[in-house]
N, CA and C atoms as a LAMMPS dump frame, in Angstrom:
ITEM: TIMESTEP
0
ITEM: NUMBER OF ATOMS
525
ITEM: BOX BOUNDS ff ff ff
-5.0000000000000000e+02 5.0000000000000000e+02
-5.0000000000000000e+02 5.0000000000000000e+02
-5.0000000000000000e+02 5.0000000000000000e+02
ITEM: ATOMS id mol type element x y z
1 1 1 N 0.792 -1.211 0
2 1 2 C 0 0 0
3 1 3 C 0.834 1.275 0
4 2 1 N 2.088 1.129 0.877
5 2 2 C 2.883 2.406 0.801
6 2 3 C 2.857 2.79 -0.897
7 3 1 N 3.74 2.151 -1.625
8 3 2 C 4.03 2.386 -2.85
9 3 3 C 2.522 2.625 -3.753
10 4 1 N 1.451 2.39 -3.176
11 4 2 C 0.248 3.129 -4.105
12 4 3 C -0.456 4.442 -3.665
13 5 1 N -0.867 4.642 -1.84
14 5 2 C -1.387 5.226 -1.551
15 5 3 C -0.887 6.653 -1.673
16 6 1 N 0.771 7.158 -1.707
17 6 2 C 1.359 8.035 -1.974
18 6 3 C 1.058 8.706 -3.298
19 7 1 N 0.312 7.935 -4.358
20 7 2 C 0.103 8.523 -5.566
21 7 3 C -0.924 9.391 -5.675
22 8 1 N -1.411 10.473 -5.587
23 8 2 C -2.159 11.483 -5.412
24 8 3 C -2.595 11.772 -6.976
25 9 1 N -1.576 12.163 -7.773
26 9 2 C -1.553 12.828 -9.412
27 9 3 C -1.989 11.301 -10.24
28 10 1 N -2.722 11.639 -11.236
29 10 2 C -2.782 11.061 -11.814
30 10 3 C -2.84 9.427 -12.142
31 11 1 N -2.981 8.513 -12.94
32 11 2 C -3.797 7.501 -12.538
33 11 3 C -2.052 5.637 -12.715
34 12 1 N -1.279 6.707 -12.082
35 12 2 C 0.024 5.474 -12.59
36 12 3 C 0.194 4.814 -11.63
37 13 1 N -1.004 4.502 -10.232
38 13 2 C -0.393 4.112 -8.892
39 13 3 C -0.099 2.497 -9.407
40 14 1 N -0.931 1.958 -9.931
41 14 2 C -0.493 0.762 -10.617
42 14 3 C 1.069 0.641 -11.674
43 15 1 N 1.157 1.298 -12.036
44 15 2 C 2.338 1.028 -12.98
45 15 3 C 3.44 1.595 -11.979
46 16 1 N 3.353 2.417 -10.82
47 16 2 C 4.583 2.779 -9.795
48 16 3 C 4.919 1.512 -9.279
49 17 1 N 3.738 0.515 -8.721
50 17 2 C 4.049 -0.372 -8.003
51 17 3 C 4.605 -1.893 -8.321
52 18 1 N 4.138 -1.536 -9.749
53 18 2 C 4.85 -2.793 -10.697
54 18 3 C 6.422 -2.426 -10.874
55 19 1 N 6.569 -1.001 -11.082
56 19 2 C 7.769 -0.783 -11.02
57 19 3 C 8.354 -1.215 -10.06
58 20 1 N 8.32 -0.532 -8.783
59 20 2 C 9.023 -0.663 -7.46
60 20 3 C 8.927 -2.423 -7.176
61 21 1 N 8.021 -2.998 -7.357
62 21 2 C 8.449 -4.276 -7.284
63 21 3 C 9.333 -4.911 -7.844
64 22 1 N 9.684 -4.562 -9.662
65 22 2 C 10.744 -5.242 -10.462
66 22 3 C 12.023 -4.573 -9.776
67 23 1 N 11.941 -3.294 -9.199
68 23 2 C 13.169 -2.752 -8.83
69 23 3 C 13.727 -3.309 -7.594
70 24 1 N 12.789 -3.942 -6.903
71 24 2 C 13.245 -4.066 -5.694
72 24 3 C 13.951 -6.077 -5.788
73 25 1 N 12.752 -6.166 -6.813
74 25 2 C 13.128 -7.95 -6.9
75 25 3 C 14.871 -7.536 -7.477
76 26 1 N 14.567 -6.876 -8.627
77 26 2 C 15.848 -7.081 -9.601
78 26 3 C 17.34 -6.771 -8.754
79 27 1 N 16.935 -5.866 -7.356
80 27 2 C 18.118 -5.493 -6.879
81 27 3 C 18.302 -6.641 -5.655
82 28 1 N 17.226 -7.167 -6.099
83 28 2 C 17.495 -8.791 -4.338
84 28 3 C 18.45 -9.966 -5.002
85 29 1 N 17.731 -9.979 -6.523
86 29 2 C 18.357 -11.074 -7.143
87 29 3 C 19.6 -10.784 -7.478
88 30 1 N 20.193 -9.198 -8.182
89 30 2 C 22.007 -8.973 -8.188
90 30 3 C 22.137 -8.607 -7.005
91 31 1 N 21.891 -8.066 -5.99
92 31 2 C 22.825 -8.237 -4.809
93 31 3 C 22.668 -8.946 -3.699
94 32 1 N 22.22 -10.003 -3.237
95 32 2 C 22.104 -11.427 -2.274
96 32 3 C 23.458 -12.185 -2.56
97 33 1 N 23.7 -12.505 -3.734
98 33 2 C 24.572 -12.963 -3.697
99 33 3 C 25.93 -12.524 -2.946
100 34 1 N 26.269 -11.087 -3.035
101 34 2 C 27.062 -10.124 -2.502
102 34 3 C 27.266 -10.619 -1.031
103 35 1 N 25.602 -10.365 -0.546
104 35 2 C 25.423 -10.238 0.48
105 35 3 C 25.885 -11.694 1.107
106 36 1 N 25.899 -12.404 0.654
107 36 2 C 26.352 -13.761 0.78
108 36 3 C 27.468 -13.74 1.044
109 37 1 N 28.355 -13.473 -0.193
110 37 2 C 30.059 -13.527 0.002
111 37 3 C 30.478 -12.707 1.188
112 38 1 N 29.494 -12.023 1.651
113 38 2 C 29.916 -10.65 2.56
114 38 3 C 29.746 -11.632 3.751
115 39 1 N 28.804 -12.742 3.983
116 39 2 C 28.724 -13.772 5.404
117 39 3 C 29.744 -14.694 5.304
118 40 1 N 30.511 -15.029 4.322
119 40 2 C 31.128 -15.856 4.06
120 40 3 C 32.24 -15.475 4.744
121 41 1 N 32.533 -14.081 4.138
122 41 2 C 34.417 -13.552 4.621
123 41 3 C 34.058 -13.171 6.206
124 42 1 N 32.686 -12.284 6.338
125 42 2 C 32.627 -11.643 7.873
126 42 3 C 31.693 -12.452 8.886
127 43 1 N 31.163 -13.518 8.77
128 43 2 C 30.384 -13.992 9.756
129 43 3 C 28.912 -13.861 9.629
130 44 1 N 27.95 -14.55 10.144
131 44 2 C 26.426 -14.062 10.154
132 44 3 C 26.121 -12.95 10.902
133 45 1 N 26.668 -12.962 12.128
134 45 2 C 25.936 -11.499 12.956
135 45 3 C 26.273 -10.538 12.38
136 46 1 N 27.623 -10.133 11.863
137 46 2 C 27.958 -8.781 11.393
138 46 3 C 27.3 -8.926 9.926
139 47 1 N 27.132 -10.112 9.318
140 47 2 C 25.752 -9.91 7.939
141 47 3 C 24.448 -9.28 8.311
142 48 1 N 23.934 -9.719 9.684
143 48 2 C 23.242 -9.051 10.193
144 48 3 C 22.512 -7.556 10.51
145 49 1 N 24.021 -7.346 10.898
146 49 2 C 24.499 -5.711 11.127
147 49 3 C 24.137 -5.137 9.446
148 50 1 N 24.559 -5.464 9.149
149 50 2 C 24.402 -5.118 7.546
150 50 3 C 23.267 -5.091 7.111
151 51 1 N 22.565 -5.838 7.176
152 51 2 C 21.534 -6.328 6.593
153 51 3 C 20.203 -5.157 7.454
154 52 1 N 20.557 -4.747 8.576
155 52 2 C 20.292 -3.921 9.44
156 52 3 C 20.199 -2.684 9.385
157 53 1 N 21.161 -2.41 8.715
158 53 2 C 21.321 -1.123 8.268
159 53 3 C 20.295 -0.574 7.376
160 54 1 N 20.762 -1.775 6.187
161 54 2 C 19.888 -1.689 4.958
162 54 3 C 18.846 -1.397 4.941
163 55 1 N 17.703 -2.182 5.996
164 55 2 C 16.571 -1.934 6.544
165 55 3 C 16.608 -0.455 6.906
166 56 1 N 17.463 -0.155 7.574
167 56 2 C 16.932 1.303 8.198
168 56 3 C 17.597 2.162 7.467
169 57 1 N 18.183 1.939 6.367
170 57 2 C 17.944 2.703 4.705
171 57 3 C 16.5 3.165 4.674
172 58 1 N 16.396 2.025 3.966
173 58 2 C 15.044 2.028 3.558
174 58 3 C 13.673 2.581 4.098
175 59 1 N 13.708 1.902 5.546
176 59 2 C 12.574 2.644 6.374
177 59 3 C 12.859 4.119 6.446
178 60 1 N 13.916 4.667 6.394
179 60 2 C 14.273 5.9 6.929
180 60 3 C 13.68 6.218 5.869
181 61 1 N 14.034 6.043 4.209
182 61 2 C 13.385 6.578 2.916
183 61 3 C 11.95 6.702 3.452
184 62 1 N 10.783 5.302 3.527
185 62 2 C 10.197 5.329 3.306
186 62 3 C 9.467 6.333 4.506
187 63 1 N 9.862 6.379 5.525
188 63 2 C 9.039 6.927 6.626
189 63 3 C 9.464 8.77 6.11
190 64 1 N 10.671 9.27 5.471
191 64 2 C 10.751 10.73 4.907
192 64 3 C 9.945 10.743 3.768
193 65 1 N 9.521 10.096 2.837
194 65 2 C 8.533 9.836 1.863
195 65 3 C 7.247 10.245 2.314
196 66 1 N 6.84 9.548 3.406
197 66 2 C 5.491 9.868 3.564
198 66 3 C 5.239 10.984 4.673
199 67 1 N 6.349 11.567 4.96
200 67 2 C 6.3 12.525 5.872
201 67 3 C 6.43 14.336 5.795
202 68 1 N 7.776 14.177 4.973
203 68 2 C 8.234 15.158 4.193
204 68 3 C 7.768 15.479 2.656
205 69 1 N 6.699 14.408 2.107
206 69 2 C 6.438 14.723 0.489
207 69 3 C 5.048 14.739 0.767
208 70 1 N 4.411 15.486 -0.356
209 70 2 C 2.915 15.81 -0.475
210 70 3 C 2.11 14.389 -1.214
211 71 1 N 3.168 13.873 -1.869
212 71 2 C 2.498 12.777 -3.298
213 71 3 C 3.968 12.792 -3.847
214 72 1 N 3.665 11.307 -4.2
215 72 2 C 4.483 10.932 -5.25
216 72 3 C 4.67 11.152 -6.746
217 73 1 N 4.977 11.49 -7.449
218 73 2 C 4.198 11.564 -8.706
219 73 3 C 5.373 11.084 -9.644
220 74 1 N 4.989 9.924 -10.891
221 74 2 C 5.97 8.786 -11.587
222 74 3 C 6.733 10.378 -12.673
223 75 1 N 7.999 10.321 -12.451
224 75 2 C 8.471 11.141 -13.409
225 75 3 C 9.989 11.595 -12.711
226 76 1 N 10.787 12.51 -13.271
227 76 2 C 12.208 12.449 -12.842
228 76 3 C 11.813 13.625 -11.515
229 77 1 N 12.09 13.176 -10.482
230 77 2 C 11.485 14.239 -9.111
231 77 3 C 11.701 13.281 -7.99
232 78 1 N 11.995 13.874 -6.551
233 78 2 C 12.942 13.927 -5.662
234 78 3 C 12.26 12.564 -5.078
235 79 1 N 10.466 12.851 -4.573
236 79 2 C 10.164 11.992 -4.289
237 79 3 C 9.863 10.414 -5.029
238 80 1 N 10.228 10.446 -6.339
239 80 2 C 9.937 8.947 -7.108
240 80 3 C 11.167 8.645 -7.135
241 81 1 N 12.535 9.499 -7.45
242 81 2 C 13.469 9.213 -7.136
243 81 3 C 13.925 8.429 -5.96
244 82 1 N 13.98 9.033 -4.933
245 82 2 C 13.69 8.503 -3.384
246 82 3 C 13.061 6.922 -2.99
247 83 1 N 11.743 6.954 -3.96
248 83 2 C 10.693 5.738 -3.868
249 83 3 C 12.273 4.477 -4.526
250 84 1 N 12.566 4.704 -5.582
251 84 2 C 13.302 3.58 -6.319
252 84 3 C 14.188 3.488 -6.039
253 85 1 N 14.843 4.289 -5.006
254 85 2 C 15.715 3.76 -3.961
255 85 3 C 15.704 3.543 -2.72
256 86 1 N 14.276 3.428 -2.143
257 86 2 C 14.037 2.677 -1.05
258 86 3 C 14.086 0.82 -1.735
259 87 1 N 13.551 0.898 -2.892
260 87 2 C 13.58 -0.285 -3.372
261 87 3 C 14.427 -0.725 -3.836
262 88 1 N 15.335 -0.485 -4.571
263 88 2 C 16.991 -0.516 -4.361
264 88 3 C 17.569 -0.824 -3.308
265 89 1 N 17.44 -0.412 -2.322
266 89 2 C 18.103 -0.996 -0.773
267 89 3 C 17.24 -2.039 -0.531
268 90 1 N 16.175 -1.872 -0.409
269 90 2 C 15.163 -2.79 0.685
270 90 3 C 15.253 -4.224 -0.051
271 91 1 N 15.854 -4.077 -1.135
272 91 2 C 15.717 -5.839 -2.315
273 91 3 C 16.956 -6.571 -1.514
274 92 1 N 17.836 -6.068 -1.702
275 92 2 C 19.129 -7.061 -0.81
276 92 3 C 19.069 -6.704 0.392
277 93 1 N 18.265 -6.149 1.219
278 93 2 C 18.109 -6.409 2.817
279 93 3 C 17.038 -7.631 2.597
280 94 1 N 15.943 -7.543 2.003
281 94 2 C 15.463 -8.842 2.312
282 94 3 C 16.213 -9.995 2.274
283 95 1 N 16.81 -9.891 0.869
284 95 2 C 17.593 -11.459 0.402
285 95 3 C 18.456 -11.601 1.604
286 96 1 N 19.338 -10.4 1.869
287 96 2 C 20.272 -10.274 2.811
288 96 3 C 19.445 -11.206 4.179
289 97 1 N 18.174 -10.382 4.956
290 97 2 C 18.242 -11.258 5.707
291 97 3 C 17.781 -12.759 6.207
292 98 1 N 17.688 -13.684 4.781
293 98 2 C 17.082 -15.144 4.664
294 98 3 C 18.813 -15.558 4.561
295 99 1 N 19.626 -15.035 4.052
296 99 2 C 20.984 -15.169 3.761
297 99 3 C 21.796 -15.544 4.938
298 100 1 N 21.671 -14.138 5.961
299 100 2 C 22.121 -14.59 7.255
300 100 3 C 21.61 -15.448 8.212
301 101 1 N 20.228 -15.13 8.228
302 101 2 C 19.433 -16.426 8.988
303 101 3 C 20.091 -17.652 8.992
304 102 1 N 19.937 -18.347 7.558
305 102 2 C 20.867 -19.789 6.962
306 102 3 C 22.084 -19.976 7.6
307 103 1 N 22.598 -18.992 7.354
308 103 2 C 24.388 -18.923 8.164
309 103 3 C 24.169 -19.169 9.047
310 104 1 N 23.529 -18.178 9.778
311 104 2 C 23.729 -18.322 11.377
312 104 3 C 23.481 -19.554 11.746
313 105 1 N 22.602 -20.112 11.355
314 105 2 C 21.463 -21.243 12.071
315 105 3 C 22.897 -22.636 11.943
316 106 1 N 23.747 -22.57 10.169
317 106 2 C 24.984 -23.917 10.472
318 106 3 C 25.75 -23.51 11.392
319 107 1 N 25.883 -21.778 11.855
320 107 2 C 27.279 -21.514 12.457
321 107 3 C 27.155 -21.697 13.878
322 108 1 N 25.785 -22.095 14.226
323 108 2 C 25.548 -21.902 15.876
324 108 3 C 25.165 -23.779 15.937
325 109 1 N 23.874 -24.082 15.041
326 109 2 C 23.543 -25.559 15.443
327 109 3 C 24.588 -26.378 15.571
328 110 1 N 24.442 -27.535 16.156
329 110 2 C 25.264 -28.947 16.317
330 110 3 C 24.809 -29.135 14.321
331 111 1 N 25.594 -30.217 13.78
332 111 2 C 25.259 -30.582 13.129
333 111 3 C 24.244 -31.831 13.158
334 112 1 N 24.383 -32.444 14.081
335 112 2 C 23.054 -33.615 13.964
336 112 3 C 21.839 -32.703 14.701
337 113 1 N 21.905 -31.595 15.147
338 113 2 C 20.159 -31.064 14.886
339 113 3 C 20.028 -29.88 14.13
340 114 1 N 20.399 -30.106 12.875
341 114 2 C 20.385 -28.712 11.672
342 114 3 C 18.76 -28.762 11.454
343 115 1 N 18.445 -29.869 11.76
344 115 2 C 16.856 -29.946 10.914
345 115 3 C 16.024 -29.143 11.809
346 116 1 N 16.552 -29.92 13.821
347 116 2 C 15.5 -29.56 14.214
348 116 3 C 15.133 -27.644 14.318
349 117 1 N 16.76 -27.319 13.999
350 117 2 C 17.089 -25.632 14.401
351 117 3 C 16.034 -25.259 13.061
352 118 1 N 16.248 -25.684 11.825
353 118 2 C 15.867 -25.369 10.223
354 118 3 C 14.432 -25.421 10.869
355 119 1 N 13.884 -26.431 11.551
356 119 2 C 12.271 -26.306 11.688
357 119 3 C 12.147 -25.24 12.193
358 120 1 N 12.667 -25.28 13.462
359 120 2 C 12.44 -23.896 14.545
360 120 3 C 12.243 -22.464 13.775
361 121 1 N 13.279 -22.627 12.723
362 121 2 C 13.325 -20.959 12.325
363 121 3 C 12.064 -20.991 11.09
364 122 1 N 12.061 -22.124 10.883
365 122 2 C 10.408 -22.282 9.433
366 122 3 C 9.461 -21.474 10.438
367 123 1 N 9.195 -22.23 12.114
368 123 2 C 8.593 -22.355 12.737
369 123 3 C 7.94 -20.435 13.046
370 124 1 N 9.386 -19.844 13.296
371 124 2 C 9.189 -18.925 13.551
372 124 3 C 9.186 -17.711 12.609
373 125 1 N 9.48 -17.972 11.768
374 125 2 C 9.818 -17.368 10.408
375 125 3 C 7.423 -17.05 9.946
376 126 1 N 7.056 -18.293 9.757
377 126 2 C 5.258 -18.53 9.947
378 126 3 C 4.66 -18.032 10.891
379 127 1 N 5.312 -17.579 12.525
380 127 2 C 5.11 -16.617 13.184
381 127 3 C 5.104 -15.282 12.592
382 128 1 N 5.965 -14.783 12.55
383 128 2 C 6.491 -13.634 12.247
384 128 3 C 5.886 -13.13 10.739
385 129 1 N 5.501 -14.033 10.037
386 129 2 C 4.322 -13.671 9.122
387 129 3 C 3.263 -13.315 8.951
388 130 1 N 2.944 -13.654 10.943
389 130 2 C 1.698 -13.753 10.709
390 130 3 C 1.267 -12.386 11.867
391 131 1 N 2.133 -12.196 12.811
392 131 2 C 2.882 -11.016 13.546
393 131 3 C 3.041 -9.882 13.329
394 132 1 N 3.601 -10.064 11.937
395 132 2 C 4.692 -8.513 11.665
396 132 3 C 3.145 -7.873 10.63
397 133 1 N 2.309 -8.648 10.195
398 133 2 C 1.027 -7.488 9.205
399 133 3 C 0.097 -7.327 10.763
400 134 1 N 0.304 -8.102 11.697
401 134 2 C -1.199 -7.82 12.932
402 134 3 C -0.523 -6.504 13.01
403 135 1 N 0.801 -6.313 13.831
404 135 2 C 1.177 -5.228 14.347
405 135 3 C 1.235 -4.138 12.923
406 136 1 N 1.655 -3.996 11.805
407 136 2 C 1.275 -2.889 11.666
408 136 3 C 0.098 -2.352 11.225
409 137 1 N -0.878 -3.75 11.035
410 137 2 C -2.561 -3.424 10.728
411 137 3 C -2.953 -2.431 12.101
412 138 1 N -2.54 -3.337 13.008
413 138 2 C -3.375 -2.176 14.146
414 138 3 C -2.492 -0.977 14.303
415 139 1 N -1.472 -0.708 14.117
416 139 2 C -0.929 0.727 13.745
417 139 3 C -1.408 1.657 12.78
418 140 1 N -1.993 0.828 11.976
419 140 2 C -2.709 1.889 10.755
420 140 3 C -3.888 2.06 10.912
421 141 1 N -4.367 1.246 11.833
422 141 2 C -5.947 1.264 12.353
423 141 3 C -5.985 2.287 13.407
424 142 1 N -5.059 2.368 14.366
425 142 2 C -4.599 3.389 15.067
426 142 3 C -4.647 4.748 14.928
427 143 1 N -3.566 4.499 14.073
428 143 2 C -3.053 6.135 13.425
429 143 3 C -4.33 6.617 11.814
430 144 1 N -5.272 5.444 11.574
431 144 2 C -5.863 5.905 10.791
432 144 3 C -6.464 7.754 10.578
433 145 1 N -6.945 7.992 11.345
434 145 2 C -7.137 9.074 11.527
435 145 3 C -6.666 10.214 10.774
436 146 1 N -5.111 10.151 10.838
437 146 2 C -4.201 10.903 10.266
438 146 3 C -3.967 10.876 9.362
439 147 1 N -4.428 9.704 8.286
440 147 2 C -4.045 9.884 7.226
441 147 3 C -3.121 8.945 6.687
442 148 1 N -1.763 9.323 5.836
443 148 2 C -0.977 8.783 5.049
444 148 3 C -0.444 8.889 5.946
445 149 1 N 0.075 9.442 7.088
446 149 2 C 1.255 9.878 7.703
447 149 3 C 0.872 8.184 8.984
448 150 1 N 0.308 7.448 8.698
449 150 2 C -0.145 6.381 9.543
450 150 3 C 1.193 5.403 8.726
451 151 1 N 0.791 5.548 7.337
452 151 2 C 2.316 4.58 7.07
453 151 3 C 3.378 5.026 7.422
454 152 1 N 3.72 6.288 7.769
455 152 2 C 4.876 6.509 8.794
456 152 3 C 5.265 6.145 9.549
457 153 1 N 4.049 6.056 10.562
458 153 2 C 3.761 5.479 12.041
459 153 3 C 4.193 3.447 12.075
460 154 1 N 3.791 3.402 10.93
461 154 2 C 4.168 2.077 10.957
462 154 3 C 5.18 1.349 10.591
463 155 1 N 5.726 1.885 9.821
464 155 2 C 7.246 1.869 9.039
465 155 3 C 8.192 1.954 10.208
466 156 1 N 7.933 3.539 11.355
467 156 2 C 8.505 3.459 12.6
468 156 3 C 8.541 2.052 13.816
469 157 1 N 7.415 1.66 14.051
470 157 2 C 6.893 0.844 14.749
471 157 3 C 7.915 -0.712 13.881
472 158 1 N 7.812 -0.995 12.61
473 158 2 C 8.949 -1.805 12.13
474 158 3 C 10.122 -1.716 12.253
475 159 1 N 10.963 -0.534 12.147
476 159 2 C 11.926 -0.49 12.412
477 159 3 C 12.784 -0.306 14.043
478 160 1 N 11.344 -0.097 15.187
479 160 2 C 11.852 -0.401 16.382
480 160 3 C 11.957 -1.96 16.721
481 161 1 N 10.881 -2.961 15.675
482 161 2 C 11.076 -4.726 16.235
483 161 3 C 12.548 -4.568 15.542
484 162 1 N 12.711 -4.218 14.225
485 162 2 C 14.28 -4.683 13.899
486 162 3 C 15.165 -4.415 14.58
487 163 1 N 14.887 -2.826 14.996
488 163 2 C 16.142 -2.804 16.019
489 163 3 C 16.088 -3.185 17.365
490 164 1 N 15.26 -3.539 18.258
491 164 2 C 15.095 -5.044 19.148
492 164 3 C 15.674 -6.32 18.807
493 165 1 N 15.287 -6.839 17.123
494 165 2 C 15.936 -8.08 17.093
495 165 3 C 17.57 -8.117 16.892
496 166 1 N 17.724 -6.838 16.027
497 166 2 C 19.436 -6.402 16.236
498 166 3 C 20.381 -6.598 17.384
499 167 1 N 19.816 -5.615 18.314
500 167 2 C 20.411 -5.581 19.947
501 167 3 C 20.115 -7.119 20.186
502 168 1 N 19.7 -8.09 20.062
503 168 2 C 19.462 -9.06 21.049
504 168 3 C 20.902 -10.549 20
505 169 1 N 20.364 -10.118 18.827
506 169 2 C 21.435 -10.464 17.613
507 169 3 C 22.857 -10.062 18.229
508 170 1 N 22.796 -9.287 18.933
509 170 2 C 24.535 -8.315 18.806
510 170 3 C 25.029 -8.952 20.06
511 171 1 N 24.125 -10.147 21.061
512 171 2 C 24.253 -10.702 22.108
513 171 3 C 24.574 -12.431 22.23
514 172 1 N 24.305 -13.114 20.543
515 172 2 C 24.744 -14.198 20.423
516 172 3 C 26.513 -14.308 20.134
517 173 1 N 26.625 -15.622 20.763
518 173 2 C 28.493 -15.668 20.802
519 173 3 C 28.497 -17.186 20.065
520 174 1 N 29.451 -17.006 18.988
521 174 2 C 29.997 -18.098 18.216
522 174 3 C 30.529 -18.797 19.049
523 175 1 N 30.578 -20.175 19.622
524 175 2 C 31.712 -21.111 19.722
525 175 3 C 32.919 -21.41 18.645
């Protein structure tokens, strides 16, 4: 919804969001891999860190997007500019963080319970799916009131669980 409801002008909210999706896939699929070699040489937590950041790229875009701009509108201008590079970052933070997850999970499990750790994180991974839209549905149900500036509110509210799961991330120790 972010990437449509911002469209105020004219009738391209559909063709913005097809965009921002190919932009965001196309930048998960060339840079994951990166992000990969980057767990390989530095470890999962500090992929983490990374991957962390990226996120709060992005949220930071998206939460000045809907805060600081009136409307989006598809054409060469600060805010569509802005939009296709929240999606630009936000494509290899996702990949980025299924990337480190994987790592982490061989670099910490025993090897005779990879499966049961691999379930655990399926396990919780189907949580957190089902988690991460309650909490910001009732944030937008919340902040409805206000408007657009509610996807602000919620974008914020995401980027305080990430940075919770960060800090608690920055507390696991490799054997």
């Amino acid at each position: 919804p972010i990437v449509t409801d911002g469209l105020i002008i004219g009738g391209g909210s559909t063709l913005f969001a097809i965009l921002f999706i190919i932009i965001a896939t196309m930048s998960a699929v060339a840079c994951t891999y990166f992000v990969g070699k980057f767990a390989d040489k530095y470890g999962a937590k500090i992929t983490f860190f990374l991957v962390g950041a990226l996120w709060g790229i992005a949220l930071t875009l998206g939460v000045v997007l809907v805060f600081a701009t009136p409307y989006i509108d598809i054409g060469f201008n600060l805010p569509f500019i802005l939009s296709l590079l929240m999606g630009v970052v936000a494509g290899p933070a996702l990949g980025g963080t299924w990337v480190a997850q994987r790592i982490m999970i061989i670099e910490l499990a025993p090897k005779e319970k990879f499966g049961e750790f691999f379930g655990f994180s399926k396990l919780s991974g189907k949580l957190s799916s089902a988690l991460g839209p309650f909490i910001w549905g009732t944030v937008m149900l919340t902040y409805d009131i206000i408007g657009k500036a509610a996807y602000g509110w919620a974008m914020i509210s995401v980027g305080i669980i990430m940075g919770i799961g960060i800090f608690i991330i920055s507390f696991v120790k490799r054997d």
